[in-house]
C-alpha positions as CSV (number, residue, x, y, z in Angstrom):
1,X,108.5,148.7,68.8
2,X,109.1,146.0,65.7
3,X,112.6,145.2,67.8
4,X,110.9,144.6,71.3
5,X,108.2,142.2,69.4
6,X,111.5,140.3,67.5
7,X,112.4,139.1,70.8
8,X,109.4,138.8,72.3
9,X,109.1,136.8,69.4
10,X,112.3,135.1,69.9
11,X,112.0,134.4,73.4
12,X,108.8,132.9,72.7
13,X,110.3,130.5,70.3
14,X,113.2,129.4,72.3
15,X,110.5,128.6,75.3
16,X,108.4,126.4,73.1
17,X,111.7,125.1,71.4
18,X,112.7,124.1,75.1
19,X,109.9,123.0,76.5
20,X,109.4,120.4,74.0
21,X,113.0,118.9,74.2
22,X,112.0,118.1,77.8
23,X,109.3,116.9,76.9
24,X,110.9,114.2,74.4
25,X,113.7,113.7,77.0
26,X,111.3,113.0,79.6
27,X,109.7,110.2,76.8
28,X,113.3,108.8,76.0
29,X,114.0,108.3,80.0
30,X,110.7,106.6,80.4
31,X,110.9,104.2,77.6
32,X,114.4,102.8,78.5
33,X,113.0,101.7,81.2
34,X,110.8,99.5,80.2
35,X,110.9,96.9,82.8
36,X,109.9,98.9,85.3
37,X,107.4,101.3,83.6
38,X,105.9,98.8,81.0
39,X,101.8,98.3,80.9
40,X,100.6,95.0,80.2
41,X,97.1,94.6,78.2
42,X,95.6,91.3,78.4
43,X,92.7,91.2,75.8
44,X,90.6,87.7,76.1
45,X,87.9,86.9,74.3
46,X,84.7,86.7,76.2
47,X,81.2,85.6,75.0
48,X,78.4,85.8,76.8
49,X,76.4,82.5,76.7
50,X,72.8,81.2,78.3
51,X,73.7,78.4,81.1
52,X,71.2,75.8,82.3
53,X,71.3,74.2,85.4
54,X,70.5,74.3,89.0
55,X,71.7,77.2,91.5
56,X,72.3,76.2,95.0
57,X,73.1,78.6,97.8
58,X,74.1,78.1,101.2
59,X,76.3,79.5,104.0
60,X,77.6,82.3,101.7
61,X,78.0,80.7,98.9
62,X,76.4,80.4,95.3
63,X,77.4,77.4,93.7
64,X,75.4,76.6,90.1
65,X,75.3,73.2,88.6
66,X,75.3,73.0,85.1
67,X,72.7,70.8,83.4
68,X,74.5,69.7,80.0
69,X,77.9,69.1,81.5
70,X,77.0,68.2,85.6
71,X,79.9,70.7,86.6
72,X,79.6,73.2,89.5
73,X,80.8,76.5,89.2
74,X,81.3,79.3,92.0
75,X,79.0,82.4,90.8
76,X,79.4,86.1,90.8
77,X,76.6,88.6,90.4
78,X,78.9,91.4,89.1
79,X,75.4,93.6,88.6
80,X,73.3,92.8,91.9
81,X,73.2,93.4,95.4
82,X,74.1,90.3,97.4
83,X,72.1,90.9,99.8
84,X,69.0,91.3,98.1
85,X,70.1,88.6,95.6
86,X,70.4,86.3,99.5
87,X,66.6,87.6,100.0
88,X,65.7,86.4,96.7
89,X,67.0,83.0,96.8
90,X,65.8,82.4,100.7
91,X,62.4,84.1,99.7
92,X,61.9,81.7,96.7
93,X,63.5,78.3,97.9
94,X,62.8,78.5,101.7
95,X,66.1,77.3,103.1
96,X,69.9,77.0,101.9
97,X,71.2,74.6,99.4
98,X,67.5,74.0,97.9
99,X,68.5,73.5,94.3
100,X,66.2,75.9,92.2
101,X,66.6,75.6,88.4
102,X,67.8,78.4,86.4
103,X,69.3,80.0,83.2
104,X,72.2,81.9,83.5
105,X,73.4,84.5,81.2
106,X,77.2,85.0,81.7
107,X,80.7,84.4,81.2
108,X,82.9,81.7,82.6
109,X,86.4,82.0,83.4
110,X,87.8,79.3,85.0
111,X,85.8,77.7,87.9
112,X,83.5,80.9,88.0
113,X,81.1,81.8,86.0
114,X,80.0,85.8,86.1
115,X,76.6,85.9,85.7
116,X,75.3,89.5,84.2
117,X,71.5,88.2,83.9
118,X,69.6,85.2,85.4
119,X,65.8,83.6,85.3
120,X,64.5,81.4,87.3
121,X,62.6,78.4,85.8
122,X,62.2,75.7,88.3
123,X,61.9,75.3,91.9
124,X,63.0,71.6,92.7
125,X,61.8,70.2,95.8
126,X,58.9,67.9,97.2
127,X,55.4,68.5,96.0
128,X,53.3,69.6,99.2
């Protein structure tokens, strides 16, 4: 019985042994390779800051205006339906491209700025 559980023992071994020399071949083929197999992480550093200005929207498209700096950005609403967030703006202003006066909490990136929380201040317009 103690020689049939030796090489049970044994064969045991010699699987394990095996099975992790694939394993690290496996690794070693996959890391020559880098070119083709390679991940690239881009980390940038993103703050989250309170825009003031006007948003405008109007034939598909939300455009805001910021106050301080008189540039337009396109927006995206990462966190809201867009047709809800239409319903919103067309239940508040009335019509498309009625300029209604907002803070924006977001991040920009470019030309857009992703907008993860908003307020509404103003509504510009003609007094009735």
């Amino acid at each position: 019985m103690i020689g049939v559980s030796r090489y049970i023992i044994l064969l045991l071994g010699i699987l394990t042994f095996t099975s992790c020399s694939v394993q690290i071949k496996i690794n070693a083929d996959v890391d020559t390779q880098k070119d083709k197999n390679s991940i690239k992480v881009i980390v940038k550093k993103t703050q989250q800051k309170e825009y003031i200005g006007w948003w405008v929207y109007g034939e598909g498209q939300h455009i805001f205006k910021d106050e301080e700096t008189l540039e337009e950005y396109d927006l995206t609403f990462p966190n809201e339906d867009m047709v809800e967030l239409v319903e919103l703006y067309l239940s508040v202003c009335e019509m498309e491209y009625f300029p209604m006066e907002c803070a924006m909490n977001g991040t920009l990136e470019g030309n857009v700025l992703t907008v993860q929380s908003f307020e509404i201040l103003y509504i510009q317009g003609c007094g009735e």
